[in-house]
TIDREN-529841 format. One record per residue (C-alpha): residue number from 1; residue in three letters; y, x, z. Coordinates in nm, 4 decimals, padded with zeros to 6 digits. Layout:
REM TIDREN-529841
<NUM, 'Ala', <Y, X, Z>>,
...
//
This chain:
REM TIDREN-529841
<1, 'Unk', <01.7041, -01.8148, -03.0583>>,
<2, 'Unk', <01.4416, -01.5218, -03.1587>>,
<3, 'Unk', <01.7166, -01.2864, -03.0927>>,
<4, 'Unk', <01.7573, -01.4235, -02.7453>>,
<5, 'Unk', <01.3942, -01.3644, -02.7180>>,
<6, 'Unk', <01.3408, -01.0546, -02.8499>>,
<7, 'Unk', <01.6644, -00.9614, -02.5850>>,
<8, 'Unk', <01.4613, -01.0916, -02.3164>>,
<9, 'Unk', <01.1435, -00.9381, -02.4067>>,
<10, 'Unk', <01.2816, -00.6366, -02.3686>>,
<11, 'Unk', <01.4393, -00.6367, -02.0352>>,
<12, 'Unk', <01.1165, -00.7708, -01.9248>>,
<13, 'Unk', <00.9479, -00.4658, -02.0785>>,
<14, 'Unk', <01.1864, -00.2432, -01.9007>>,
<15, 'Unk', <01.1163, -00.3936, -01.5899>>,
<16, 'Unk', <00.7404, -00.3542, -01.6402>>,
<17, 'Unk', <00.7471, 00.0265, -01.6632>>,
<18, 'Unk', <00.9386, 00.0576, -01.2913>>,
<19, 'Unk', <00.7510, 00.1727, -01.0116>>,
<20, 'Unk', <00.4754, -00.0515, -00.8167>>,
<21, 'Unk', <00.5715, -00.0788, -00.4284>>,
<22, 'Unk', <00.3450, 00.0695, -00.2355>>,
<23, 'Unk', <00.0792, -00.1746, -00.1112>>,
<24, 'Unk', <00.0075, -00.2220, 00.2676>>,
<25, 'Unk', <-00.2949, -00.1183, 00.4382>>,
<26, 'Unk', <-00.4120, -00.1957, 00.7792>>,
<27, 'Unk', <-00.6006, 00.0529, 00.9883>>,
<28, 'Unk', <-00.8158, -00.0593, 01.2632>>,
<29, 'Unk', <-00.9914, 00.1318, 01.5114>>,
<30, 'Unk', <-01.3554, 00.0090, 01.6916>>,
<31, 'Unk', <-01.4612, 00.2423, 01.9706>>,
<32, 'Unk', <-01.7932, 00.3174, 02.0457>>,
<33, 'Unk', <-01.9084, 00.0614, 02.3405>>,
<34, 'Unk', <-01.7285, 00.1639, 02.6693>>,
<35, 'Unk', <-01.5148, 00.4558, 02.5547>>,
<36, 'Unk', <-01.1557, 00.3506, 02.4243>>,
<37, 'Unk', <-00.9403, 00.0856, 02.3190>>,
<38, 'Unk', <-00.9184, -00.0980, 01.9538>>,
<39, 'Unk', <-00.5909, -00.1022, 01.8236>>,
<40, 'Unk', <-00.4781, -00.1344, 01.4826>>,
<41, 'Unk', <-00.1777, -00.0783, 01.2829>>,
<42, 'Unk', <-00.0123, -00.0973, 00.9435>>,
<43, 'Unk', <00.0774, 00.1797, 00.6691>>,
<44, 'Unk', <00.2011, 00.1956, 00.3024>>,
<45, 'Unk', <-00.0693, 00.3189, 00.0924>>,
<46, 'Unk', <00.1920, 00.5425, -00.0321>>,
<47, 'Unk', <00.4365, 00.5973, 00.2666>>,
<48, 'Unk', <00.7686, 00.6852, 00.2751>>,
<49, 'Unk', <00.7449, 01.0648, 00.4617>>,
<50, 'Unk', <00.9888, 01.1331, 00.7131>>,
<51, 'Unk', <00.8456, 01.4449, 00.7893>>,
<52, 'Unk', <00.6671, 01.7105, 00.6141>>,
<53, 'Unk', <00.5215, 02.0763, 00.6627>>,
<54, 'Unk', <00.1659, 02.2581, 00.5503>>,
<55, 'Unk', <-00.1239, 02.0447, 00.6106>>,
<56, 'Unk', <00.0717, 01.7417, 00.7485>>,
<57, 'Unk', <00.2685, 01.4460, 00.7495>>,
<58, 'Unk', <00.4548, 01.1833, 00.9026>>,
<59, 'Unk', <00.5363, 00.8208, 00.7857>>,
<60, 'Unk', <00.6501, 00.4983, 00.9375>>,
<61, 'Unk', <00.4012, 00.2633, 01.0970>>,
<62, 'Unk', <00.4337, -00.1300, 01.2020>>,
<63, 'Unk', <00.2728, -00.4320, 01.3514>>,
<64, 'Unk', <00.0993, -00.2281, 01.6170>>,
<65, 'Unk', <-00.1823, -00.3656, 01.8317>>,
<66, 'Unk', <-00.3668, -00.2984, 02.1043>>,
<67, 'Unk', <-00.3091, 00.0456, 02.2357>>,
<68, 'Unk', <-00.0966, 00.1330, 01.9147>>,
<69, 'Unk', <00.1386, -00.1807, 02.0213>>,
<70, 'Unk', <00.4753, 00.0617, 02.0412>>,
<71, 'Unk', <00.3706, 00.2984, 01.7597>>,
<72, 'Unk', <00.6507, 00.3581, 01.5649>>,
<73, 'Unk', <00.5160, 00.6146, 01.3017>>,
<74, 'Unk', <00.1686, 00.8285, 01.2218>>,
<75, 'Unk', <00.1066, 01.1848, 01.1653>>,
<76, 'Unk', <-00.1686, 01.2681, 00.9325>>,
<77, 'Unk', <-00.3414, 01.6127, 00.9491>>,
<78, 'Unk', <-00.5592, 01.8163, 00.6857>>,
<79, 'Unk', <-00.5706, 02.1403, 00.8410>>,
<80, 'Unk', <-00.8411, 02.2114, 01.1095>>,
<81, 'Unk', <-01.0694, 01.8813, 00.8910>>,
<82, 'Unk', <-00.7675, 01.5918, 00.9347>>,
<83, 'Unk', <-00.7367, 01.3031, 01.1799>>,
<84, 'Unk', <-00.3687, 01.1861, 01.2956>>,
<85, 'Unk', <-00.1469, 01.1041, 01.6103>>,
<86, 'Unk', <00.0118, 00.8153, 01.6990>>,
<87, 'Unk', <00.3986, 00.8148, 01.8008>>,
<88, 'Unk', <00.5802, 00.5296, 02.0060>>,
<89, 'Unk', <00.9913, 00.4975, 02.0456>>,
<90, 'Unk', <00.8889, 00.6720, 02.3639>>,
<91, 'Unk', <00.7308, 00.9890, 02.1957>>,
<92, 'Unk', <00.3082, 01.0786, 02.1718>>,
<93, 'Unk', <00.0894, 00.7918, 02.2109>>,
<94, 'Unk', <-00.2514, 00.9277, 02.1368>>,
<95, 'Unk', <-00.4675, 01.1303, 01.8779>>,
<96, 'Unk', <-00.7645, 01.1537, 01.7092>>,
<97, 'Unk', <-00.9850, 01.4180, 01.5213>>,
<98, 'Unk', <-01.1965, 01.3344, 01.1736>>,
<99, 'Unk', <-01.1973, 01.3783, 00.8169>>,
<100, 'Unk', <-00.8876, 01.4303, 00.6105>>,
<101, 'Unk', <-00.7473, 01.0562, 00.5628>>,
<102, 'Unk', <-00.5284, 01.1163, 00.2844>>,
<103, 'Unk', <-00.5071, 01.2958, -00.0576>>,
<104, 'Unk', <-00.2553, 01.4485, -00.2505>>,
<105, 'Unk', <-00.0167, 01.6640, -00.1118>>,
<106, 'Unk', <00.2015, 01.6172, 00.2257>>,
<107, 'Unk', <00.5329, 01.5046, 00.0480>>,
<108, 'Unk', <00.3915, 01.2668, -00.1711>>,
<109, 'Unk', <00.0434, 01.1335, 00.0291>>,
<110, 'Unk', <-00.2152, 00.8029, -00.0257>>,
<111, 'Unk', <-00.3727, 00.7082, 00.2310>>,
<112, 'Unk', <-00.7347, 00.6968, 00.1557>>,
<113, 'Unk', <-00.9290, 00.3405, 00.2207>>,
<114, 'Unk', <-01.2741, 00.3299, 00.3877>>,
<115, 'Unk', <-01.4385, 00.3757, 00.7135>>,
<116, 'Unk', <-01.4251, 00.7137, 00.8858>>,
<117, 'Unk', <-01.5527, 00.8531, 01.2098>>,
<118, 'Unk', <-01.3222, 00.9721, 01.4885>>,
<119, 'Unk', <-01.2910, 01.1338, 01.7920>>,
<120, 'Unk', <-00.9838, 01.1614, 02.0652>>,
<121, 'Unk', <-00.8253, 01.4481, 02.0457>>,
<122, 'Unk', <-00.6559, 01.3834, 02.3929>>,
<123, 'Unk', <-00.7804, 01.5886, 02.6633>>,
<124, 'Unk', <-00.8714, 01.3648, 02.9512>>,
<125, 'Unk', <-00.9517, 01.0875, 02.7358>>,
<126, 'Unk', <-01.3023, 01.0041, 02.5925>>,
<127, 'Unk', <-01.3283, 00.8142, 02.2835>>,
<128, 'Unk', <-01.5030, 00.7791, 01.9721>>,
<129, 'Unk', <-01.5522, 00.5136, 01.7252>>,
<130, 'Unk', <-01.5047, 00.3821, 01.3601>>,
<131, 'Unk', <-01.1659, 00.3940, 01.1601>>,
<132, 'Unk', <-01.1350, 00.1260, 00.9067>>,
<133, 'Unk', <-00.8795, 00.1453, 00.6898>>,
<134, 'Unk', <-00.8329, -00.1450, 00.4115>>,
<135, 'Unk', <-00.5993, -00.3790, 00.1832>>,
<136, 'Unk', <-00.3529, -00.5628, 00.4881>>,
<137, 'Unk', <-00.3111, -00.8531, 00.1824>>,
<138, 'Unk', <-00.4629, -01.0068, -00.1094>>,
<139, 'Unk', <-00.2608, -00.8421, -00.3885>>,
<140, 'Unk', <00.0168, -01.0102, -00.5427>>,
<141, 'Unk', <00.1339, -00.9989, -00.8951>>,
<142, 'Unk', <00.4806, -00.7991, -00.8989>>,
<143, 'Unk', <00.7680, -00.9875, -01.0875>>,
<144, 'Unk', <00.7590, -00.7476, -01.4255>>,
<145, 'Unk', <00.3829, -00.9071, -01.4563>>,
<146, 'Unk', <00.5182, -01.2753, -01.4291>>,
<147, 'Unk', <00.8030, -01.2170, -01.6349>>,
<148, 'Unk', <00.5821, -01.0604, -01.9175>>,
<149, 'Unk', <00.3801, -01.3915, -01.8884>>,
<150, 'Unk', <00.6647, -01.6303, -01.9120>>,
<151, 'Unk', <00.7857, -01.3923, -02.2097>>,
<152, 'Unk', <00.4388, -01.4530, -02.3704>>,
<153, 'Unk', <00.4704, -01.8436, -02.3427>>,
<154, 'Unk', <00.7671, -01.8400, -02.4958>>,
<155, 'Unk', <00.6893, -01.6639, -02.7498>>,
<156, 'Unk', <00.4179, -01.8961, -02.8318>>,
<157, 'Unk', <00.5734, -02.1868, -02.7837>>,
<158, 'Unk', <00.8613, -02.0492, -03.0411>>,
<159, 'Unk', <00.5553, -02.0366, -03.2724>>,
<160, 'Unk', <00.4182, -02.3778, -03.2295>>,
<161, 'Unk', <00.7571, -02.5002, -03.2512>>,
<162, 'Unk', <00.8691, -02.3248, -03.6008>>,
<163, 'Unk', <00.5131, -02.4033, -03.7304>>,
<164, 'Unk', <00.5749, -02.7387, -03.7333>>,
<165, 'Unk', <00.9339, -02.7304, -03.8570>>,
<166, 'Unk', <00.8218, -02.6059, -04.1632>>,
<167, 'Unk', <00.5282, -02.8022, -04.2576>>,
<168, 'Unk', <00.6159, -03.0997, -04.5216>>,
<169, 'Unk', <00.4602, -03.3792, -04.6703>>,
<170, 'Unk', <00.5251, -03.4792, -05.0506>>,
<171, 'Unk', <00.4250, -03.8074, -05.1915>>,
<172, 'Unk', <00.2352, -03.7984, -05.5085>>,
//
């Protein structure tokens, strides 16, 4: 029975040193009163790149709204102070110009959280407004973490159990 344990405490353990998924994070855009559309969209905090090169980066995007309804992926800039544009199945959407919104390098980004100011980067189109960019869901313990905790009852309850196996009574 211990052995069994021990077996199974060790797979967990194995499993509990893999990678975390990247978490999701929803981006939503406010414009300033009468100069652009809200939209919003989601992003791994750690995307996948598709598509690399100095002081950029493109990753997939979902669950567009808004104006970003057909976006399809997001292109995040450093050079010239950062910003991104906004790609549908049917090519450019839109852009905007502001601070940097990611750190590390462009092949292996996170995407930083907060609120940033933006302007379009479009020419012909006016806009300004706040960028908020923040957890899409309350977290969610990964399976490693439950099995570790299941591991950790049973190794109590194998305790309890051979505790009071070996506990006697002797009439005197």
């Amino acid at each position: 029975m211990l052995k069994c344990l021990l077996l199974a405490g060790g797979a967990i353990l194995g499993l509990a040193t893999s990678p975390a998924a990247a978490a999701p994070l929803l981006v939503s855009y406010a414009p300033a009163p009468g100069t652009d559309s809200a939209f919003s969209f989601e992003i791994d905090s750690n995307p996948s790149v598709t598509a690399a090169s100095a002081g950029a980066f493109t990753a997939p995007a979902t669950n567009g709204t808004g104006a970003a309804a057909t976006i399809v992926s997001a292109r995040f800039y450093s050079a010239g102070g950062g910003g991104f544009n906004l790609f549908g199945s049917g090519g450019f959407l839109f852009g905007y110009l502001g601070p940097q919104l990611f750190s590390g390098s462009g092949t292996a980004p996170t995407i930083l959280t907060g609120t940033f100011a933006l302007t379009s980067a479009d020419i012909g189109r006016v806009g300004s407004g706040a960028l908020t960019i923040s957890a899409a869901t309350a977290a969610v313990p990964e399976p490693a973490t439950w099995g570790l905790m299941l591991v950790g009852f049973g190794v109590v309850g194998t305790g309890l159990r051979a505790r009071r196996r070996s506990i006697t009574f002797s009439a005197a």
